[in-house]
N, C-alpha and C positions, 0 to 999 in steps of 0.2 A: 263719388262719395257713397257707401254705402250709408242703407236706412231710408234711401230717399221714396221708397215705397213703389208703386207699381204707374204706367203712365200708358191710357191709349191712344197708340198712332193711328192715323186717318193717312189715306193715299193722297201725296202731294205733300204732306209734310216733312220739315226740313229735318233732315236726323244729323243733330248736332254734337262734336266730340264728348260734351261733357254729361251728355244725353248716353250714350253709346257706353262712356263708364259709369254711370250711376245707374241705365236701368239694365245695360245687357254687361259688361264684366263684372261688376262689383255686384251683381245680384244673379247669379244661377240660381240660389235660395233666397227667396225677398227677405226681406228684414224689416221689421216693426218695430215701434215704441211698445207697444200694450193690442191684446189682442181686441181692443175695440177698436185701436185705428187701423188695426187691419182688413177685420167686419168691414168698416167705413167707406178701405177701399175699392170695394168691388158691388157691382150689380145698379149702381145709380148711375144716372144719365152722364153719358160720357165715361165713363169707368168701366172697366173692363170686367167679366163673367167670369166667375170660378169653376175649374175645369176640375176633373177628378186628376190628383197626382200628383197636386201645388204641392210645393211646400214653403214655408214660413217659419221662421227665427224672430221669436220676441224678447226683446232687450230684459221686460221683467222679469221674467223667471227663469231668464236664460234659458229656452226653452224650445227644441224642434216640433213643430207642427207639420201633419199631410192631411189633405182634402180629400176622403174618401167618395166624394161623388155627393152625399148627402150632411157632413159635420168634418169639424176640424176636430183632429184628436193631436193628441202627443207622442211625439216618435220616439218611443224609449229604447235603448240599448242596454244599458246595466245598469240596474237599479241601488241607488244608495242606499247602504243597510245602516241601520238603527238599532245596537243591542240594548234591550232592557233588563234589569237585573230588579224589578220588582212591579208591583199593579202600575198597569200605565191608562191614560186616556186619551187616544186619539186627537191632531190638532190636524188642522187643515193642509199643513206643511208636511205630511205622511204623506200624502198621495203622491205614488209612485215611489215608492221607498217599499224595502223589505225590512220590517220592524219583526225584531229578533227577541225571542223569548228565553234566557239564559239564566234558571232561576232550579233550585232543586230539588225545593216544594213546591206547592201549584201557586198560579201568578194566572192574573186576569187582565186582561187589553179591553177597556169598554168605549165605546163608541156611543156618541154620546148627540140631539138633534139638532140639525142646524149646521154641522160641520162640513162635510161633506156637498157636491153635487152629481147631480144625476151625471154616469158615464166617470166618474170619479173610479180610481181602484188602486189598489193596495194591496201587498204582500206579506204574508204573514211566518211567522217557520219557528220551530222550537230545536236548541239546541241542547238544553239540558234534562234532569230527569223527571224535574214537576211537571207536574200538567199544566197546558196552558187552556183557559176559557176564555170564548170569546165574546163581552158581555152586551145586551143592548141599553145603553139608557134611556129615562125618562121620555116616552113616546117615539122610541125609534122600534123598528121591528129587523129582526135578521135571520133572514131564510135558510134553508139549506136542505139538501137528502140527506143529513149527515149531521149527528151531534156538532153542537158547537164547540168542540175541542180539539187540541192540536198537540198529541204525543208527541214524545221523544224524536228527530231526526223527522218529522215531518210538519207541513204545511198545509197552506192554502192561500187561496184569493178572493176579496174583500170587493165587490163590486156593488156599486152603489146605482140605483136606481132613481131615487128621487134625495133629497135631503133627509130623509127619513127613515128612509127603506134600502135594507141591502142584501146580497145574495152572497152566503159562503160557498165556495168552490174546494172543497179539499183535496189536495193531492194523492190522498190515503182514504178510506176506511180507517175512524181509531178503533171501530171494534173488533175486541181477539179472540180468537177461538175460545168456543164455552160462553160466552158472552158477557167476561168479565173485562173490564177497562182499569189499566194500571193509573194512579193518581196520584202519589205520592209515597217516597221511604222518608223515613224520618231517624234517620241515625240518636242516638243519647249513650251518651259516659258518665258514669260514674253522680247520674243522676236522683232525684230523693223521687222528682214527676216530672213525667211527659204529657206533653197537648198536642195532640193533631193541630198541622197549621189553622188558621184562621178559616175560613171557608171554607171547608175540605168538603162540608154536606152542600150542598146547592140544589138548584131546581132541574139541573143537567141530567140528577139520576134519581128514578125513586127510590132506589136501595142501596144499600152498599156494604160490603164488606172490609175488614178491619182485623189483623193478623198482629196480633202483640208479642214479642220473644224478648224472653231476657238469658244475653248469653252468658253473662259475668255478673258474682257480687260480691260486694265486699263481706256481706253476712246475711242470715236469714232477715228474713222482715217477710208484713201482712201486700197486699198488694190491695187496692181499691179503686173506686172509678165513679168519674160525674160527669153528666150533660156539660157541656158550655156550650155560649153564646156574647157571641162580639167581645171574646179576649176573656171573659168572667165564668169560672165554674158556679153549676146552683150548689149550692150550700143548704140549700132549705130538705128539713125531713118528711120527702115525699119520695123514696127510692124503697120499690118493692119486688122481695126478686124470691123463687124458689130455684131449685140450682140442686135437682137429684143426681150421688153421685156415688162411688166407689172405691174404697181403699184395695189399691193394685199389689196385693199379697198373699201368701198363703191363707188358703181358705176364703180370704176376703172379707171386706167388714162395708156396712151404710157409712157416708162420709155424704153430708145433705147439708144444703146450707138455708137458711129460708131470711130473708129480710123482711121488717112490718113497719113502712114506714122512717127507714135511719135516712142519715145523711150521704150513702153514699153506697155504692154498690159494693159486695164483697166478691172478690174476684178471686181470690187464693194467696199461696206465696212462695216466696223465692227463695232458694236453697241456700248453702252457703257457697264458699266461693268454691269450692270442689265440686259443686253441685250443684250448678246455680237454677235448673230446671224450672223454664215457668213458658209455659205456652197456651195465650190465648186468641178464640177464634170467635168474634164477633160481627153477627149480621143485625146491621141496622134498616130499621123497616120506618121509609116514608119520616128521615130525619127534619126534613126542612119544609116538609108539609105542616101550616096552620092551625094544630089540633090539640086536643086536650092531655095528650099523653104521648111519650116517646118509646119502642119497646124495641130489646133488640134478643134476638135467640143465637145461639151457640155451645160453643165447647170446651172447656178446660182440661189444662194434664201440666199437673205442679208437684215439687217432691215438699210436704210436711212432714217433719219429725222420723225420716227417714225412709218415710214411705212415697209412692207416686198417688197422688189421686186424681182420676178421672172422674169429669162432671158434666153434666148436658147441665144448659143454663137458659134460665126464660126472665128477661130483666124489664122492668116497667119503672118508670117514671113517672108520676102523676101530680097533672100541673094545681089541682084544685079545682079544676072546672073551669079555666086560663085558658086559653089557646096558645101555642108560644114556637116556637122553630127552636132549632140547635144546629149548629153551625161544626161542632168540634167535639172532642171528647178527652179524659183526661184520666191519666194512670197515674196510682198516687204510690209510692212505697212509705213504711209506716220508718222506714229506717231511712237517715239520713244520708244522701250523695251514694247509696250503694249499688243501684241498678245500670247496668250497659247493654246495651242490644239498638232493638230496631223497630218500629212499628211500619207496616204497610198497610197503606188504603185501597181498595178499587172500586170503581158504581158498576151495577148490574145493569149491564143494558137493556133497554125495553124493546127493543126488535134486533 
């Protein structure tokens, strides 16, 4: 009968057939209830020493084990994968699993304390175009030589140290030449406003860049832009912005914007549908840093009233002497359902 666990012979003892199939046929790999009765079996008086090289099959979790000389570990061959299609949070039941990130804005796996034990590990892999982050909860800590993030078509490995504490392994480098990190596109048709996903700013990057194009429109309209935070643009008039700039024509003429104060940024506007010209380039400085003001610098090149105008833009937010984060940001058209194109994010990497 297999399960019947392990048995030491002593010289002169009678080796009996039903002996001979339950500890030596039916067990070239022993076999356990629960890896405590297996602990149980070995090392106490009369029981037989564990050797480097056992191996052991526990009924619980269905599970191959080998005795490295010092721990029993788990003898994986191929690992069950897990696709996730939005923020997930690690359970205890991941380990040894390749948990799949298949999302085409950015999406978060947070690991969270308590879950996990030490020698515990887990696989991780993104297959679509959001960024994936790997987040720590509430008194967990997670190491790495390497952002915690996991590009398009790459991975890593989640290796746990204590209940607490874990170590990322990436398979890659995500940082790309120039030392810009792709984070998200964000496609829109025939939209009035777009928002950067939800968490797009985090503690992952101090900076980040923000590429706004509108390729199609149904008709001219104003174009404008606000902070948000957890899903809510601010509305309140503290948005102050100067924005010296150019009308790209003969001779040429001042096209200057200055804000004092409004509700929202002015950012330029979008053509008609033969022309639908509107590109902007936005650097946000220290989004999701704790502080009294948000600012971000850049560049505009939009067609008004049949001219292109080009703009260097210096944009401030100011919370009132607030502290406050921002998470998101949000492009508003003053014309209803007429903007199509695409926004793209990246963080500036710190090394």
């Amino acid at each position: 009968m297999a399960g019947a666990g392990v048995k030491l012979f002593a010289s002169g003892d009678v080796l009996l057939a039903s002996e001979v199939n339950t500890f030596l046929q039916d067990q070239v790999i022993m076999r356990f209830a629960t890896t405590t009765a297996r602990d149980n079996a070995f090392g106490g008086a009369g029981e037989p020493t564990l050797a480097e090289g056992m191996f052991a099959y526990i009924d619980a979790d269905n599970s191959l084990y080998y005795y490295s000389g010092s721990a029993w570990s788990k003898y994986v061959i191929n690992l069950t994968v897990d696709t996730k299609t939005n923020d997930y949070t690690f359970v205890a039941g991941d380990v040894d699993k390749r948990v799949v990130a298949n999302k085409a804005s950015a999406i978060a796996f947070t690991v969270n304390n308590s879950i996990f034990s030490a020698g515990d590990t887990l696989a991780v892999h993104n297959i679509n175009t959001g960024l994936l982050t790997l987040t720590a909860g509430a008194g967990v800590t997670i190491n790495g030589a390497d952002v915690l993030t996991v590009a398009q078509y790459q991975g890593g490995t989640l290796f746990f140290t204590s209940a607490s504490s874990a170590i990322f392994f990436p398979t890659a480098k995500t940082v790309s030449a120039g030392g810009l990190v792709f984070i998200s596109n964000t496609a829109f048709t025939t939209a009035t406003s777009v928002s950067l996903p939800a968490n797009t700013f985090t503690s992952t990057y101090t900076n980040y860049r923000v590429i706004f194009t509108v390729t199609a429109s149904t008709t001219t309209g104003n174009i404008t832009g606000r902070v948000r935070t957890s899903g809510t643009d601010n509305t309140s008039s503290r948005y102050f912005q100067v924005s010296p700039g150019m009308t790209i024509a003969a001779g040429g003429s001042a096209s200057n914007q200055t804000n004092d104060g409004t509700s929202s940024f002015t950012l330029g506007t979008q053509g008609s549908s033969t022309t639908p010209c509107a590109n902007f380039v936005l650097d946000f400085l220290r989004p999701n840093v704790n502080d009294f003001q948000k600012t971000a610098v850049g560049s505009q090149l939009f067609l008004s009233g049949g001219n292109y105008i080009g703009r260097s833009t210096n944009l401030i937010f100011d919370n009132n002497g607030v502290a406050f984060q921002i998470d998101s940001f949000s492009f508003i058209s003053s014309a209803a359902s007429s903007m199509t194109g695409n926004v793209r994010v990246y963080g500036y990497a710190d090394s």
